[in-house]
C-alpha positions as CSV (number, residue, x, y, z in Angstrom):
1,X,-14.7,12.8,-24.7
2,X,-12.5,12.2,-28.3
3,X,-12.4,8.0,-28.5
4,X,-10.8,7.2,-31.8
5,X,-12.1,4.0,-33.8
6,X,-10.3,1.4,-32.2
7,X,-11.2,2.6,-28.5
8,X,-14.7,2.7,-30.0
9,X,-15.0,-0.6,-31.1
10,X,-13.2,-2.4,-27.4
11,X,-15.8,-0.3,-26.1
12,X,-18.4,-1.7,-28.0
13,X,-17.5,-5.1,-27.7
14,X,-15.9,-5.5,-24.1
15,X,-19.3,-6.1,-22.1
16,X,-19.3,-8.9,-24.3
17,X,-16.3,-11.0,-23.4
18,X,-14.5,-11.6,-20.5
19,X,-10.9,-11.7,-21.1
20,X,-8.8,-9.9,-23.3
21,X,-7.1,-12.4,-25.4
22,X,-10.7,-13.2,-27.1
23,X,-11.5,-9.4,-26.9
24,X,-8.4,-9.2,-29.3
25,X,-8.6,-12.1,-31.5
26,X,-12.5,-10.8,-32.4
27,X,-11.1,-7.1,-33.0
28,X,-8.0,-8.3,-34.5
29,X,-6.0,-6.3,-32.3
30,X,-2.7,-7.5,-29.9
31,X,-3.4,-8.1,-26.8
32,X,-1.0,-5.7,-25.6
33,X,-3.1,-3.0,-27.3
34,X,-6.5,-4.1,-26.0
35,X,-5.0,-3.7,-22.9
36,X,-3.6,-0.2,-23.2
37,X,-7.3,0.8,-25.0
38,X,-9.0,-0.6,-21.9
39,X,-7.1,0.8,-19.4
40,X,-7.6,4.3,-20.9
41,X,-11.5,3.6,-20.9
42,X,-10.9,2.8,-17.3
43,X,-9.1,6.2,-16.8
44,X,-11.4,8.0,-18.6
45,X,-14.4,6.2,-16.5
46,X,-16.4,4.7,-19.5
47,X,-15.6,1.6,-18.2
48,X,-15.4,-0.1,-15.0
49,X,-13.1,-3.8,-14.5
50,X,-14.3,-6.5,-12.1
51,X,-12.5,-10.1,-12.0
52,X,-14.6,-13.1,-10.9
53,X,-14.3,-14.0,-7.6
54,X,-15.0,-17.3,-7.2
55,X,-13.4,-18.1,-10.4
56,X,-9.8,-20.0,-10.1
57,X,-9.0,-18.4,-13.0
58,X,-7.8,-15.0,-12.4
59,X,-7.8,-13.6,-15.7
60,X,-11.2,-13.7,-16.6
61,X,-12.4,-10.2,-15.4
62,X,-16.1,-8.1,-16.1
63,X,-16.1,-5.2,-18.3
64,X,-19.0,-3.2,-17.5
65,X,-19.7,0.3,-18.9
66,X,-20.4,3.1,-16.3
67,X,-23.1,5.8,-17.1
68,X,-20.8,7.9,-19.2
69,X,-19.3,4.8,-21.0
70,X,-23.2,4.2,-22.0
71,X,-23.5,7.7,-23.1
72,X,-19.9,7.4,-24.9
73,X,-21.2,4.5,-26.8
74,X,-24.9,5.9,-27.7
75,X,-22.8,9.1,-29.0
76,X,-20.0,7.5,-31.5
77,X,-22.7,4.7,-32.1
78,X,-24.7,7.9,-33.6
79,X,-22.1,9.1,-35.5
80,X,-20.5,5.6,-36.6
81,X,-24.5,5.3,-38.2
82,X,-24.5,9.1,-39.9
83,X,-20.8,8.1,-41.4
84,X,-21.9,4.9,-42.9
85,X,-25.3,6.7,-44.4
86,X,-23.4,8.9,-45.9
87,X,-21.1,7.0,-47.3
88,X,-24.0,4.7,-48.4
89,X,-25.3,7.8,-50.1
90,X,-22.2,8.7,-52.1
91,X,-21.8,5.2,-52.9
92,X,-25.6,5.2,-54.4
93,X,-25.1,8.4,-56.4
94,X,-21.6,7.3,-58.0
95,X,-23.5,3.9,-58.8
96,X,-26.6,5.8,-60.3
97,X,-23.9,7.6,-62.2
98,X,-21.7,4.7,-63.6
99,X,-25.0,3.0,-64.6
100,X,-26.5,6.2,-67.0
101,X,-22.9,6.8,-68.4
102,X,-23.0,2.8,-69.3
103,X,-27.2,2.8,-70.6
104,X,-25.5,5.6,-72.9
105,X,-23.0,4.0,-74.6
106,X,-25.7,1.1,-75.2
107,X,-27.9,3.1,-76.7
108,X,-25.3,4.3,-78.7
């Protein structure tokens, strides 16, 4: 179950929205490639499309995510959070060490 960033983020966002054209302009993506992304979560089974049937316009469809799309997204949603706290972390320690090497040349 490897999703790279970008499939990570449509899969985040795509029970959100209900076509693709505003699935893309959020993500910044083409719609061409929010397309391709979603129809590999569809192969994949993370996610299942319905369109609206009642609606008169036929492009307005239902992303829903199937069990192992929800597990998918608690997964990379785990390690999206350990990334960024570690990051945080490095970012705090490089800050702490900027701000003795500058309290040094003050006192100085």
């Amino acid at each position: 179950m490897k999703l790279d960033e970008e499939s990570f983020e449509v899969l985040r966002k795509a029970e959100l929205t209900n076509n693709q054209k505003s699935l893309a302009d959020e993500l910044g993506y083409s719609v061409g490639k929010v397309n391709y992304i979603l129809k590999a979560l569809v192969e994949k089974g993370f996610i299942k499309i319905e369109n609206f049937a009642n609606n008169k316009n036929k492009k307005q469809y239902r992303y829903l995510l199937t069990p192992l799309g929800i597990k998918a997204k608690i997964e990379l949603t785990e390690k999206f959070m350990k990334r960024k706290k570690q990051e945080y972390e490095e970012l705090r320690l490089e800050f702490e060490y900027y701000e003795k090497i500058q309290n040094e040349r003050m006192i100085q």
